[in-house]
C-alpha positions in Angstrom: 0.0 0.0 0.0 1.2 3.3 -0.8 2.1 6.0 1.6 1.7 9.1 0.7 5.2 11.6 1.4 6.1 13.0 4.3 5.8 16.8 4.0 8.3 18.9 3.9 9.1 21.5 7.0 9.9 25.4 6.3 13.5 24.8 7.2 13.9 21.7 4.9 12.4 23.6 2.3 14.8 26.5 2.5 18.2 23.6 2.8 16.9 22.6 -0.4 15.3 24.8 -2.4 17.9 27.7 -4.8 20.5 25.2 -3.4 20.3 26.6 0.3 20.4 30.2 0.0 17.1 30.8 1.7 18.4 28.8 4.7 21.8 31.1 4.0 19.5 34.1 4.9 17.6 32.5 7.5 20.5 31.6 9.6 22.1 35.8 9.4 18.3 36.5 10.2 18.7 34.3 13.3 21.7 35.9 14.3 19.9 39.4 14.4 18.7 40.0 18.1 15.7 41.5 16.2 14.5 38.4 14.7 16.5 35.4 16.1 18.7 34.8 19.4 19.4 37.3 22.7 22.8 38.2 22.9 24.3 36.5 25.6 25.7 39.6 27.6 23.7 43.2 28.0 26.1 44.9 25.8 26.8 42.4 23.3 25.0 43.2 20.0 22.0 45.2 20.6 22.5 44.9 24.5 19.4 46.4 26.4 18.0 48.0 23.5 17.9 44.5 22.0 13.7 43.7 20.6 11.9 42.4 23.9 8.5 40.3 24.0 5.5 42.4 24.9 3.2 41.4 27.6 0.4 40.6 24.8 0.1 41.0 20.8 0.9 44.7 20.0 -1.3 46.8 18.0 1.2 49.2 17.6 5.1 48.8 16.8 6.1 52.2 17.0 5.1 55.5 17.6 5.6 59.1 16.1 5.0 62.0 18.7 4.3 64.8 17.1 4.8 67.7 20.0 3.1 70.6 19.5 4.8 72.3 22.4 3.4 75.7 23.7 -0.1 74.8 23.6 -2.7 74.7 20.7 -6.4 76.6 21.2 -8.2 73.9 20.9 -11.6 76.2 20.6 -9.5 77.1 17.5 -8.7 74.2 15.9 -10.4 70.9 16.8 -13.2 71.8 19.5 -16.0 73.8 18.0 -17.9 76.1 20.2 -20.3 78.0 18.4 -21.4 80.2 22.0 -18.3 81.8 21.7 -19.2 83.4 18.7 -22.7 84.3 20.0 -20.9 86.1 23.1 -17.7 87.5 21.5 -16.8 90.8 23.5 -18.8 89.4 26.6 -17.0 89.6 30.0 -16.3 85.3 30.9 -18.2 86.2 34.2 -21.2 87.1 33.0 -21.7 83.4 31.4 -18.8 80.6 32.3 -19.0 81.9 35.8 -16.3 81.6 38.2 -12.9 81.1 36.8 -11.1 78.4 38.8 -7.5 79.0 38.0 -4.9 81.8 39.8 -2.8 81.6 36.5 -5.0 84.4 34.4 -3.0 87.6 35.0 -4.8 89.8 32.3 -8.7 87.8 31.7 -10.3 89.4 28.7 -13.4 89.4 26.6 -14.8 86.2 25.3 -13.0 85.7 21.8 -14.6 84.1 19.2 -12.1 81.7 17.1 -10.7 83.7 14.0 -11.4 80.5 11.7 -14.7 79.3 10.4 -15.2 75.7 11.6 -15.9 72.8 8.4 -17.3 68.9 9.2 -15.4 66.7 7.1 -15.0 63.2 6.1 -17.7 60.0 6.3 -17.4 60.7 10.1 -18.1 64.4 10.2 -15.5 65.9 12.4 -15.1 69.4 13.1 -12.2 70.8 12.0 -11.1 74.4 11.1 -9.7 75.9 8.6 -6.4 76.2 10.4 -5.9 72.6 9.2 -6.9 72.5 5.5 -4.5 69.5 4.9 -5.0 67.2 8.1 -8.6 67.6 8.0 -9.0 65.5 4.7 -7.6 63.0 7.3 -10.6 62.7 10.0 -11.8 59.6 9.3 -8.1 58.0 10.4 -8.0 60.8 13.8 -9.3 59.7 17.3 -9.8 62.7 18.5 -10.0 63.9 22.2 -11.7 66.5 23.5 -11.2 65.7 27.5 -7.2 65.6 28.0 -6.4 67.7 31.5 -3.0 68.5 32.7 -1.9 69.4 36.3 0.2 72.1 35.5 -0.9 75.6 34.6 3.1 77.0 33.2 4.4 75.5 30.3 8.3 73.4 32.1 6.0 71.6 34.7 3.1 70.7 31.9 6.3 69.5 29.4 7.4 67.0 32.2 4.0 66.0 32.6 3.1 65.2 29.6 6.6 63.5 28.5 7.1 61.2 32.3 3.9 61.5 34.2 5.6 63.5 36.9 5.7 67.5 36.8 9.2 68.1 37.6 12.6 66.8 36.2 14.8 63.6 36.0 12.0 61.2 35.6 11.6 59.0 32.4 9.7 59.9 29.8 7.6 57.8 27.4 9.9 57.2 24.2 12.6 55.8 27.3 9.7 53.4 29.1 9.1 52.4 25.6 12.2 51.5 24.1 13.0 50.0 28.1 10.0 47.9 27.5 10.4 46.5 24.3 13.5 47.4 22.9 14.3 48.6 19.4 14.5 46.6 15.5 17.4 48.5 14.3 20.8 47.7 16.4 22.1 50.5 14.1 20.0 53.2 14.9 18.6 54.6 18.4 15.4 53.2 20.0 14.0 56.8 21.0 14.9 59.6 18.5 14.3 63.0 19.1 14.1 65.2 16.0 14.3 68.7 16.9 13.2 71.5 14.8 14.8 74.3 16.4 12.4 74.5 19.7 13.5 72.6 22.8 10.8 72.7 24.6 11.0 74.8 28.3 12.4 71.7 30.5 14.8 71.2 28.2 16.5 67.9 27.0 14.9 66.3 30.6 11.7 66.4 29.0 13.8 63.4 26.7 15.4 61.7 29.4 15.8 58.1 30.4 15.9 59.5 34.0 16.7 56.4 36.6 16.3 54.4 33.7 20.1 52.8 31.7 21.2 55.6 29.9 20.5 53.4 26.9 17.1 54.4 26.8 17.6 58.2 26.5 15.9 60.3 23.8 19.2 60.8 21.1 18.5 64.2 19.8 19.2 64.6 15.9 19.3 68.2 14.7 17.3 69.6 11.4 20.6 70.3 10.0 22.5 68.4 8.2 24.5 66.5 10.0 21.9 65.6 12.3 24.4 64.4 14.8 27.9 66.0 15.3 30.9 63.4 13.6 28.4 61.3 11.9 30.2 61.2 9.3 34.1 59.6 9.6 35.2 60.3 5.9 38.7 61.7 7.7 39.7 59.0 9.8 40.6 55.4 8.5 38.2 52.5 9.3 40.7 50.3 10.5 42.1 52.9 12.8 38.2 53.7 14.0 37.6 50.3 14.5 41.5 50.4 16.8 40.3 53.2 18.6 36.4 51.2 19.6 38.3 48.0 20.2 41.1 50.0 22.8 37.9 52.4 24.7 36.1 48.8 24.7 39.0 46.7 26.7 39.2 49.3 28.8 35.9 49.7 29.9 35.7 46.5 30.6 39.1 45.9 32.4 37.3 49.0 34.4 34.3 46.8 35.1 36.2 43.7 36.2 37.7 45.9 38.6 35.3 47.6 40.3 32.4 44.6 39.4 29.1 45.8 37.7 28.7 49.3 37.1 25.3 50.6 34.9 27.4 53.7 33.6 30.4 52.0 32.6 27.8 49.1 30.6 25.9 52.0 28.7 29.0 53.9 28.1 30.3 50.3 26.0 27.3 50.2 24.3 26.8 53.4 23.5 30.5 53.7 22.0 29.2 50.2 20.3 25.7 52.0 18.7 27.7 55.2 17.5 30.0 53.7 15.3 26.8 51.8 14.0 25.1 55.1 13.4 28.0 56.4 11.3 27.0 53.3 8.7 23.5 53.9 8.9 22.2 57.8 9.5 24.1 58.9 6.4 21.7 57.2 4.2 18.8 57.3 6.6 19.3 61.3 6.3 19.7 61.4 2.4 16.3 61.2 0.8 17.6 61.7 -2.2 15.9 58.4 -3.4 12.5 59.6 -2.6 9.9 60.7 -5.6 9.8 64.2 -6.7 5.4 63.7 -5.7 6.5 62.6 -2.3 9.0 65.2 -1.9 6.1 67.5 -3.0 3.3 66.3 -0.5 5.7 66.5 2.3 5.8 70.1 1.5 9.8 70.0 0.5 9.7 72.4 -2.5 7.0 74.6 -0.4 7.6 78.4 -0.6 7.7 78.5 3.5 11.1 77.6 4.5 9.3 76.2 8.1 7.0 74.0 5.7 10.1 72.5 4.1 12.1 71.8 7.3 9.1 70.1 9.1 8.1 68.2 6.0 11.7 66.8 5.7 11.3 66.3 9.8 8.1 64.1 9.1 9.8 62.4 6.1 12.9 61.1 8.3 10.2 60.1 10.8 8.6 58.0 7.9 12.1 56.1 7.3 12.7 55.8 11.1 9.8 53.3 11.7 10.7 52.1 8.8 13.8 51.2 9.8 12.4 49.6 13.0 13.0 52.8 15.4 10.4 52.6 18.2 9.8 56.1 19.1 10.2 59.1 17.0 9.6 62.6 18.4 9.3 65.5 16.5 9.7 68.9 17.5 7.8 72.6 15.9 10.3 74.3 13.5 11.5 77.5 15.2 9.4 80.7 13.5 11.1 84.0 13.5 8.9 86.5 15.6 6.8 84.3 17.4 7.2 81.9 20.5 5.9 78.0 19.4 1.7 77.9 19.5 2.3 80.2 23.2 -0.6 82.5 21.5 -0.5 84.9 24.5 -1.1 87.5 22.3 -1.3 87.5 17.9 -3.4 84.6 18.1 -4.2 84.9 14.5 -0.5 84.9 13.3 0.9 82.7 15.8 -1.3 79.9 14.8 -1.6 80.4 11.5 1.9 80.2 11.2 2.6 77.3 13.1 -0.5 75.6 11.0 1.5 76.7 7.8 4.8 75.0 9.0 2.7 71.9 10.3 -0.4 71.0 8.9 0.8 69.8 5.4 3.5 67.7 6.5 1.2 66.2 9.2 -1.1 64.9 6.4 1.3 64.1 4.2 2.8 61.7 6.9 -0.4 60.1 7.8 -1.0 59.5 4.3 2.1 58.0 3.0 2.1 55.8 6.4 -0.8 54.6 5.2 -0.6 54.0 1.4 2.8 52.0 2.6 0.7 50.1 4.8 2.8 51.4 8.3 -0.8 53.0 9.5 -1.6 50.4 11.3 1.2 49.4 13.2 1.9 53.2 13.4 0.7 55.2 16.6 0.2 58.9 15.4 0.3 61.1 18.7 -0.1 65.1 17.9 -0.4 67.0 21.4 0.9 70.0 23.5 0.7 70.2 27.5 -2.2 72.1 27.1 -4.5 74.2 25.9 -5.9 78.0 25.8 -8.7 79.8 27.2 -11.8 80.5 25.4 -11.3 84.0 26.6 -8.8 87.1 25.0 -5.4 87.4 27.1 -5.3 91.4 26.3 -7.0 91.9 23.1 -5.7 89.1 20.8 -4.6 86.8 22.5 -5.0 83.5 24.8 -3.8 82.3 27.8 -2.9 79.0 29.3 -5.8 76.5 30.0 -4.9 73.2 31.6 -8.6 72.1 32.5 -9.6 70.6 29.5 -7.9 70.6 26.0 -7.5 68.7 22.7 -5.1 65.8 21.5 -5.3 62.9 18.6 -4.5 59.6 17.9 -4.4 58.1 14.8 -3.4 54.3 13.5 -1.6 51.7 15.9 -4.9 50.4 17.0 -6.8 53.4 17.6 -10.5 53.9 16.1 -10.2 56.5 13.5 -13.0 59.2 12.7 -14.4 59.4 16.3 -14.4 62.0 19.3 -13.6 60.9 22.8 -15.2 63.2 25.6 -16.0 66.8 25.8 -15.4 70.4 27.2 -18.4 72.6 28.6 -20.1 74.8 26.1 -17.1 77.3 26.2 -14.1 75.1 25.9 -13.1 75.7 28.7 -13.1 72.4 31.2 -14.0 68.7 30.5 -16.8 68.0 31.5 -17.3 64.5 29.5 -15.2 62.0 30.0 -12.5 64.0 31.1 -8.7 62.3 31.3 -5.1 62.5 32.8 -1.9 62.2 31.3 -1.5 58.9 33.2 -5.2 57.7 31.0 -3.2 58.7 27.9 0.3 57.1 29.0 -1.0 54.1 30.0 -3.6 53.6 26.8 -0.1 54.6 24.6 1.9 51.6 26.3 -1.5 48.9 26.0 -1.4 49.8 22.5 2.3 48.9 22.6 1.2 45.7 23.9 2.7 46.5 27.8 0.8 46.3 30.8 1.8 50.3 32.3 1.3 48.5 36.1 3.9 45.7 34.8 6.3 48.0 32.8 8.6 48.7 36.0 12.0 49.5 37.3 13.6 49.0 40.4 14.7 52.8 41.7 15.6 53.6 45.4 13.9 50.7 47.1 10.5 51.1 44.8 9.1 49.7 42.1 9.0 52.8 39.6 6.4 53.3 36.8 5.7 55.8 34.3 1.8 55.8 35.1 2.8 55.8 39.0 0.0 54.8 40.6 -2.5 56.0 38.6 -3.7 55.8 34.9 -6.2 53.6 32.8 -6.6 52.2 29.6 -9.2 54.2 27.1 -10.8 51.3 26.1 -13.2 53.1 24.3 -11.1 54.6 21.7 -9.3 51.3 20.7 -10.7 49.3 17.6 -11.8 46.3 17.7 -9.1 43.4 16.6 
């Protein structure tokens, strides 16, 4: 009686097949602490940055952080209040009633939002005309109405919104991320910062890995080119580069027999280790010379605003990051002669619209060649500042600070796209629906990640440390279904 053949495994297949090469490639791909084996030693190829299991499937692989630091009006951009209109000129005390911050030095009239407010997409999100470009995108935003911060002054609010705690030294959420799960490009840094021109009040701290291995620290890359100072090693020999790694390398770790296991000593090896990677790889990460002349275009590169162009370039690097396997990407606003970020304390009109000018196109050109590439999905889009404005005038023309109930959005990585999540009053001016913390968003960024924030700890002076603390819950509500 005839059997029929055994059949054949994957691995068998590849030994045989093309004479072998696929199991040729398979074996390097095995090698690679992104697909295959752990290194054996912490700063051994990839060392803590190496690609770590997540506590369940992941809906999102990465994240881009789009920080839109000094604080967007959102009653002028994505909350529409039409009351504020109806009582433009209005003293606030006559109808929002009591204001319950210390903060407003100089309270105005109620002032009516400059832009004329559209619906747009299947969904029919409100959007303004400050965003022409990202609000053909509505149907892909989550957008939330109800984010809160703590923190009425902009170097508090940055560390809030970056590490869950409003003052400096504490991790932020690229450095829990990357310490969670690691990164997929041993070449390249697991959190990179790319900076525009504005560091943010707080500084680089709003980047740091804190307590965390220094590893996990935001990298900062600059909009110029060379991003990073001696990137490029066109000067000095290869073989005496690699002398030079190889000498700083024995004696770091003649150091570390020594004095027996030191965390600074470990990161300073693998840091030494990662930069001579980078010199191979950012040099081609950085020239897009191999992109289309109609992507170029939609990312706003050969736009007559020379902010448009920098962001756009900003957002196109991001692109390649994630491509690359880069787990968190931060971008930061281009520096605009004459005006201080989206801090709209007074020239509302200006300040906005030319942040929206340097912005907005870029923004939706990213979202929409993430998505036509197919990275949407796997893709968390985060645009936020650390808070918003006040439905009322600072002066004449202007707004002031308003930490009691602001805008954000979310878009791919899991997220359900062309919906609204909670709601300020009538003015704009608190949650009132829904309302969240910084901790709610933190913790719903890292489930989407597929980490468990109350897991996703590190052992610091006798505690166990998190970046949600002790608070913080998923939004299950804005997550779509699997």
């Amino acid at each position: 009686m005839d059997t029929m053949p055994k059949p054949l495994t994957r691995r068998q297949m590849l030994r045989c097949c093309s004479t072998g090469f696929g199991a040729l490639a398979l074996s390097v791909l095995l090698a690679d602490p992104a697909y295959g084996t752990r290194p054996k030693s912490e700063t051994a190829s990839g060392g803590r940055a190496a690609p770590r299991l997540p506590h369940w499937r992941p809906r999102a692989r990465n994240v881009i952080f789009l920080y839109m630091e000094g604080g967007v009006s959102q009653v002028d951009s994505f909350d529409y209040k039409p009351l504020l209109k109806r009582f433009h000129g209005r003293p606030p005390g006559e109808v929002i009633g009591k204001l319950e911050a210390t903060q407003f030095q100089e309270v105005g009239a109620i002032l009516q939002s400059p832009w004329s407010f559209r619906r747009y997409g299947q969904s029919g999100l409100w959007v303004s005309d400050l965003f022409p470009h990202t609000s053909r995108h509505v149907d892909d935003l989550c957008i939330i109405h109800s984010l809160t911060s703590r923190f009425p002054e902009h170097t508090s609010a940055n560390y809030f919104l970056h590490t869950g705690v409003g003052i400096q030294g504490r991790p932020s959420l690229g450095a829990w991320s990357v310490y969670g799960l690691g990164s997929e490009n041993r070449n390249l840094p697991g959190f990179i910062v790319l900076n525009g021109g504005v560091i943010p009040s707080g500084g680089i701290d709003c980047f740091t890995n804190g307590f965390l291995p220094a590893i996990y620290q935001g990298s900062l890359f600059q909009a110029k080119d060379p991003p990073v100072a001696n990137i490029r090693s066109d000067r000095t020999p290869p073989r005496l580069q690699a002398a030079k790694r190889d000498l700083i390398r024995d004696l770091d770790r003649l150091s570390l027999r020594q004095i027996g296991k030191a965390d600074a000593v470990e990161s300073a090896i693998a840091n030494y280790e990662l930069a001579a990677r980078m010199q191979m790889e950012v040099p081609d990460l950085m020239d897009i010379s191999d992109e289309s002349p109609s992507v170029r275009r939609q990312y706003g590169l050969e736009a007559a605003y020379e902010q448009t162009r920098q962001f756009g370039r900003q957002c196109l690097v991001a692109r390649r990051l994630v491509e690359r396997g880069v787990r968190f990407v931060e971008l930061t606003c281009p520096t605009i002669p004459g005006i201080s970020r989206w801090d709209a304390h007074f020239e509302l009109t200006k300040n906005h619209n030319l942040n929206a000018l340097a912005t907005d196109q870029p923004i939706a050109a990213l979202l929409a060649d993430l998505k036509r590439r197919g990275l949407l999905e796997e893709t968390l889009v985060l645009w936020a500042g650390e808070f918003g404005r006040t439905p009322f005038a600072q002066k004449e023309d202007g707004r002031d600070h308003n930490e009691f109930g602001f805008t954000v959005w979310m878009a791919g990585g899991g997220v359900r796209g062309g919906m609204t999540y909670g709601n300020t009053d009538e003015w704009g001016y608190k949650a009132v629906e829904n309302p969240l913390e910084m901790h709610d968003l933190h913790a719903t960024i890292l489930h989407l990640l597929g980490l468990d924030h109350t897991r996703l700890t590190y052992r610091f002076s006798g505690r166990d440390m998190r970046l949600t603390d002790v608070y913080g819950r998923v939004v299950k509500e804005i997550l779509a279904s699997a």
